[in-house]
Backbone bond lengths (Angstrom), bond angles and torsions (degrees), N, CA, C in turn:
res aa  C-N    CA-C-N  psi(-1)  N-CA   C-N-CA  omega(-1)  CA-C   N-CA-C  phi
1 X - - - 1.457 - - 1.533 110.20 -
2 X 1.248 137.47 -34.10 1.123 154.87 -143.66 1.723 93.19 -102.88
3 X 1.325 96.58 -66.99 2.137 97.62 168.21 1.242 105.28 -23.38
4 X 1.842 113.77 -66.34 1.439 114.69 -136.95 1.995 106.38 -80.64
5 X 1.743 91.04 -24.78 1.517 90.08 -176.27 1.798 96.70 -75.39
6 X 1.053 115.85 -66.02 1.655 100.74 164.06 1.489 141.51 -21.50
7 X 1.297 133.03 -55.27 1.157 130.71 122.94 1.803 130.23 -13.16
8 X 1.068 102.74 -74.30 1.565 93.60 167.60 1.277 136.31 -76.69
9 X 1.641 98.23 -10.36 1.567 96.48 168.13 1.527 116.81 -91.18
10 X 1.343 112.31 -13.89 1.931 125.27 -179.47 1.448 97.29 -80.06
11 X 1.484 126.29 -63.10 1.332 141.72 -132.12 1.293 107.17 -97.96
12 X 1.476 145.80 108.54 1.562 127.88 178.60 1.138 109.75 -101.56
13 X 1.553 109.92 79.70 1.790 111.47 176.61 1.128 105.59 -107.11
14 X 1.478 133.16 178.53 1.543 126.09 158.68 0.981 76.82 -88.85
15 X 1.403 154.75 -118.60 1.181 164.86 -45.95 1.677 102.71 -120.60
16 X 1.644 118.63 10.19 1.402 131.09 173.34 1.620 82.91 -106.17
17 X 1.691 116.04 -69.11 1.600 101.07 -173.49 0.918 118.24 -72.05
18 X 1.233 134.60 30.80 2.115 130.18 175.26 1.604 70.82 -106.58
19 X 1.513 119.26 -91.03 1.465 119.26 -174.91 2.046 120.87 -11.90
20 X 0.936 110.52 -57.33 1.398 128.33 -172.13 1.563 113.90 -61.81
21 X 1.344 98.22 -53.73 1.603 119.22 163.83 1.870 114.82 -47.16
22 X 1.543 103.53 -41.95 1.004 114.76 -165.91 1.585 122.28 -105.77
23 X 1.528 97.80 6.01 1.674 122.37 171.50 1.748 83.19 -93.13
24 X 1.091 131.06 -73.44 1.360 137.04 -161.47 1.627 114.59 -37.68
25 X 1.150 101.25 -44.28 1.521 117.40 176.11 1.323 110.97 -57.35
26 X 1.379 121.51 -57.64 1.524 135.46 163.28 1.774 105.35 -37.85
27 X 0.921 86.33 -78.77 1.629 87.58 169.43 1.582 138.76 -63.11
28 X 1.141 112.28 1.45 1.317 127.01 175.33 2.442 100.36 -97.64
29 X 1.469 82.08 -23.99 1.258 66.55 -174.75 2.215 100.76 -110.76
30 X 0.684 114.05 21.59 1.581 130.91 -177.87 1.193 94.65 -108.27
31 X 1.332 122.63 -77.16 1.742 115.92 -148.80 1.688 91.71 -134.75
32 X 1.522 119.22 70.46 1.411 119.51 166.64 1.352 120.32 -44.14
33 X 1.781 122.87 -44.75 1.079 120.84 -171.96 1.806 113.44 -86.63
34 X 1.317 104.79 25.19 1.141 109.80 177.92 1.750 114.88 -121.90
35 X 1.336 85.24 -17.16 1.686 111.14 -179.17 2.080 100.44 -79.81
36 X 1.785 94.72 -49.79 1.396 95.15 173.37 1.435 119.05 -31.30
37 X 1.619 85.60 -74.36 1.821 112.93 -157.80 1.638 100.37 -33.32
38 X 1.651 107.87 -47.40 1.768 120.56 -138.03 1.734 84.56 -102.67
39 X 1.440 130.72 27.40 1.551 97.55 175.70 1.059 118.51 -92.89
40 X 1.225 136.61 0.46 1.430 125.92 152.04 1.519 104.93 -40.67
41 X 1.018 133.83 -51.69 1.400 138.80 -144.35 1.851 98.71 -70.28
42 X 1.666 98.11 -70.73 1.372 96.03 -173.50 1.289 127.59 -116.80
43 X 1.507 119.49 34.47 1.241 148.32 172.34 1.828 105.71 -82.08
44 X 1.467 123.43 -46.17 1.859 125.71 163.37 1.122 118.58 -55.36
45 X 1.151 133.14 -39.16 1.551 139.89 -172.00 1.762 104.28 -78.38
46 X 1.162 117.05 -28.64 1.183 120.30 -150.57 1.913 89.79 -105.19
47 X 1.261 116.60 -24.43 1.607 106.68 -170.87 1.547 92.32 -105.15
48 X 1.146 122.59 -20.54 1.879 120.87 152.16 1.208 105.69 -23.23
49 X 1.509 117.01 -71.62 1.762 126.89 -169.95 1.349 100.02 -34.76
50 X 1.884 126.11 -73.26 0.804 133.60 -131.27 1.686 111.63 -49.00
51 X 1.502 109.57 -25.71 1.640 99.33 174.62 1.754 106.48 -133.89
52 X 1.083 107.37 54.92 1.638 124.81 168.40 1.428 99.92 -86.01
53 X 0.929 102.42 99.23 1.740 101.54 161.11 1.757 127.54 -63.33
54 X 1.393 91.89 -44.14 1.748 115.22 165.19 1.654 103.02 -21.43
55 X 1.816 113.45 -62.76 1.319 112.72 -163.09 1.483 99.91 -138.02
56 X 1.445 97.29 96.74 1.654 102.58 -168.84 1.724 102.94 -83.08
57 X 1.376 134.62 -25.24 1.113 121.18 157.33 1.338 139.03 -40.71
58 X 1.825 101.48 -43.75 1.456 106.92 162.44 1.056 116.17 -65.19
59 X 1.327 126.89 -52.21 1.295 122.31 161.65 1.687 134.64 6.17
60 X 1.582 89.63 -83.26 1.612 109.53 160.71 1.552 114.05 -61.72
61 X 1.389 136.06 -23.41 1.308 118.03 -173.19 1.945 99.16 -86.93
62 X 1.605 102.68 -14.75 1.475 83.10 -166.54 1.310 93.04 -79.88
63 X 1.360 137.75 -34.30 1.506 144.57 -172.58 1.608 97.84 -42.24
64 X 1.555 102.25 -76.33 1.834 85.41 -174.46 1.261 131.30 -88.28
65 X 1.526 90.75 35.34 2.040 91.58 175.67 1.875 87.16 -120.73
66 X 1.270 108.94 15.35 2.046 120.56 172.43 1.473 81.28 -91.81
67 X 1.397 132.08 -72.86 1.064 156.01 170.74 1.595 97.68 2.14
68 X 1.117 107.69 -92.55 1.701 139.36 -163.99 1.683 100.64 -59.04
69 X 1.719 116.75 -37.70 1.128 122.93 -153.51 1.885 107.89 -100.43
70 X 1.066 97.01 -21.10 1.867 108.05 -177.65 1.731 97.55 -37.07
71 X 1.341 128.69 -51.77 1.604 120.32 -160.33 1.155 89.50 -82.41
72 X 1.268 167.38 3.97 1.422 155.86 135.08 1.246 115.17 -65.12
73 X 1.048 122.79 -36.23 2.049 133.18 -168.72 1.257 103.09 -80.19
74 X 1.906 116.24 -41.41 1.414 106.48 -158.78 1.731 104.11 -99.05
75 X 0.986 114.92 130.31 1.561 143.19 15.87 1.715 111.64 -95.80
76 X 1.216 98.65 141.57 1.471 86.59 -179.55 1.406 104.48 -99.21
77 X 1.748 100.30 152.19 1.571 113.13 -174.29 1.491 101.85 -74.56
78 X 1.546 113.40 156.02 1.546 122.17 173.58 1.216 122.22 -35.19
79 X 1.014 106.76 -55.75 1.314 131.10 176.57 1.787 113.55 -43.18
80 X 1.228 112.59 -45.78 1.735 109.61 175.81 1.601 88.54 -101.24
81 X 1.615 144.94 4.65 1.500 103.32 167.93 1.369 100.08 -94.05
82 X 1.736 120.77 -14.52 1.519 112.72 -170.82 1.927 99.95 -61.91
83 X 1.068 110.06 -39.33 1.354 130.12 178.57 1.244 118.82 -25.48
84 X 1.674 103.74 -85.07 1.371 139.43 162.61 1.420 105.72 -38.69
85 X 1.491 129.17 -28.82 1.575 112.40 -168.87 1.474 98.52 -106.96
86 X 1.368 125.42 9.82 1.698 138.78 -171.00 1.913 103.04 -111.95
87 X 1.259 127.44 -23.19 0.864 154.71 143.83 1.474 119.24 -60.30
88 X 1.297 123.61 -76.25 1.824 129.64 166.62 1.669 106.93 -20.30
89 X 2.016 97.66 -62.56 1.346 106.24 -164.49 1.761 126.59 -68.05
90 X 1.751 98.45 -23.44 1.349 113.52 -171.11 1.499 99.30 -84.88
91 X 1.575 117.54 -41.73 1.683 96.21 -156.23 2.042 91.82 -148.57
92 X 1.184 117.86 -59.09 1.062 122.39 -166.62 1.589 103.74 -48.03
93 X 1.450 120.71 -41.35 1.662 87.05 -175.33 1.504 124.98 -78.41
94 X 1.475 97.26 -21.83 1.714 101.30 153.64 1.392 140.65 -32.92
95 X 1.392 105.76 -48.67 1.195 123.91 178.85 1.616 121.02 -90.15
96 X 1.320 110.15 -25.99 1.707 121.70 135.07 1.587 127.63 -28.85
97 X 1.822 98.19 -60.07 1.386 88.38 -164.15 1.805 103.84 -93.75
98 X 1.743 109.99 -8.47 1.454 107.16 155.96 1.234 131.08 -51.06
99 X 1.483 126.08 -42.79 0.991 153.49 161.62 1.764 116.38 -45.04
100 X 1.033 103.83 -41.71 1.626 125.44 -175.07 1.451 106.59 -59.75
101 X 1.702 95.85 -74.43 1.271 102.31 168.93 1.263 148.55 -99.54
102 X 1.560 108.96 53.09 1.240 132.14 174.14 1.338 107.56 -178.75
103 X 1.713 125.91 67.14 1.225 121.44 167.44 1.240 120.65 -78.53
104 X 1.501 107.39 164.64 1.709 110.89 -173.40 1.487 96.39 -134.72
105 X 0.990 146.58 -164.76 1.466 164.05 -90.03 1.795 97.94 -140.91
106 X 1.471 111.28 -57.39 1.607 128.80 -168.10 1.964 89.20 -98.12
107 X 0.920 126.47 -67.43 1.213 105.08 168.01 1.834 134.51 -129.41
108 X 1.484 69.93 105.13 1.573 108.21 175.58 1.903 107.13 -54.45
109 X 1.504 101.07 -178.89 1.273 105.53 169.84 1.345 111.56 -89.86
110 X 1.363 116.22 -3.31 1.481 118.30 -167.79 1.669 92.69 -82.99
111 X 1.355 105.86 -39.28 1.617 109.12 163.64 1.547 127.80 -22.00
112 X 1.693 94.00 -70.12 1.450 114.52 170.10 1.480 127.74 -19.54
113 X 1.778 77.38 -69.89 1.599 112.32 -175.96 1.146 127.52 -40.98
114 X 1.562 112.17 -39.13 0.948 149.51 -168.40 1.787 117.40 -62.53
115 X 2.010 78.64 -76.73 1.483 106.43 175.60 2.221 96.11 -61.37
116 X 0.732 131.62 -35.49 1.499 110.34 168.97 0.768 110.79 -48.39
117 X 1.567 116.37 -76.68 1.758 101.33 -160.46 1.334 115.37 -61.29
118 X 0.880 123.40 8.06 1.781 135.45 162.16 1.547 111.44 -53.35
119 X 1.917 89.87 -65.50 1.329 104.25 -174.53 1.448 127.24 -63.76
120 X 1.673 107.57 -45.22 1.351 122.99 -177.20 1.362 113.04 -57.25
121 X 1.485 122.94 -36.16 1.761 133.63 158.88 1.178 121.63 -54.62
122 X 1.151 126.75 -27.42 1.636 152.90 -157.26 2.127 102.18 -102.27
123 X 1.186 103.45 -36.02 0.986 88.14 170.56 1.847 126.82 -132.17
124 X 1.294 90.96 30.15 1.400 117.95 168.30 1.564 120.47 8.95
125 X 1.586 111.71 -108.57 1.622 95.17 159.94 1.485 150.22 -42.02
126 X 1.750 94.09 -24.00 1.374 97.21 164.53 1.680 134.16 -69.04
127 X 1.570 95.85 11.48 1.579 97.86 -167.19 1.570 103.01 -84.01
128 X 1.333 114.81 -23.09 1.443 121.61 162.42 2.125 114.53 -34.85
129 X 1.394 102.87 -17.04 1.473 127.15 167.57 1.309 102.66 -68.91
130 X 1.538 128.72 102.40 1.249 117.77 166.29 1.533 130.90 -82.46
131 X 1.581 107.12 -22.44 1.400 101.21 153.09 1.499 161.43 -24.61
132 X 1.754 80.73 -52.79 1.515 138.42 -176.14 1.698 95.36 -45.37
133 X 1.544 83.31 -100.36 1.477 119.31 157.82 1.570 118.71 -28.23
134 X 1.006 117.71 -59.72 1.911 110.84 172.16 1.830 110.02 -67.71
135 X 1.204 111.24 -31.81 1.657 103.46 175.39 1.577 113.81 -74.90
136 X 1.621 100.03 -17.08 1.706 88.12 177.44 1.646 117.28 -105.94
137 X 1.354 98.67 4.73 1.420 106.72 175.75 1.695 107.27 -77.80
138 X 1.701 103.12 -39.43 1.357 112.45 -175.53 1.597 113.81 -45.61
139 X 1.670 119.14 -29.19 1.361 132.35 -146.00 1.909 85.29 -78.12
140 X 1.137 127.57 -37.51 1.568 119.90 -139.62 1.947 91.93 -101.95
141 X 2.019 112.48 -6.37 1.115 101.65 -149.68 1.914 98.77 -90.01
């Protein structure tokens, strides 16, 4: 587990995050309660994809391995929503509202849409963050 999040966090290939995405899956369905325990670990790397334009294939593989993976993630521990909202603030809602206003074909706003409610689940208690929450409301207005 530790390789693959390493790997995708060193390496900017698609073809490391299609792979990585697609080790996780394996392992999400092998050793769930091992997937639980560790999602802090490789639950960030994997919602990164969701609006990488760089590798829009990964893209889509991280979407339906969110899909498959939500009853393992939810609830997420503090620890990955403090994460997720340190992430939101640095780059992801940026690239949200880039996305917003100037969609293309592979990522649409339905993309967006998408990848929010990703996020907004992802960082659960942290929504008590009103910042948070008002900068990503701004994205849809």
């Amino acid at each position: 587990l530790d390789a693959i999040v390493k790997a995708m966090n060193t390496f900017s290939s698609q073809s490391i995050s299609k792979e990585g995405v697609a080790a996780f899956s394996l392992l999400l369905t092998q050793v769930p309660h091992v997937m639980r325990s560790t999602r802090d670990v490789w639950v960030p790397p994997v919602y990164r994809l969701l609006l990488n334009k760089a590798f829009p294939v990964a893209a889509d593989n991280a979407e339906a391995f969110f899909v498959r993976a939500l009853s393992i993630i939810v609830p997420p521990p503090s620890s990955l929503s403090r994460r997720t909202k340190e992430d939101l603030q640095k780059f992801l809602i940026k690239d949200m509202n880039d996305i917003w206003a100037q969609p293309d074909k592979i990522f649409s706003r339905e993309r967006v849409l998408s990848a929010w409610g990703y996020y907004v689940v992802l960082i659960g208690p942290s929504l008590l963050f009103k910042q948070v929450v008002n900068d990503m409301l701004k994205i849809v207005r």
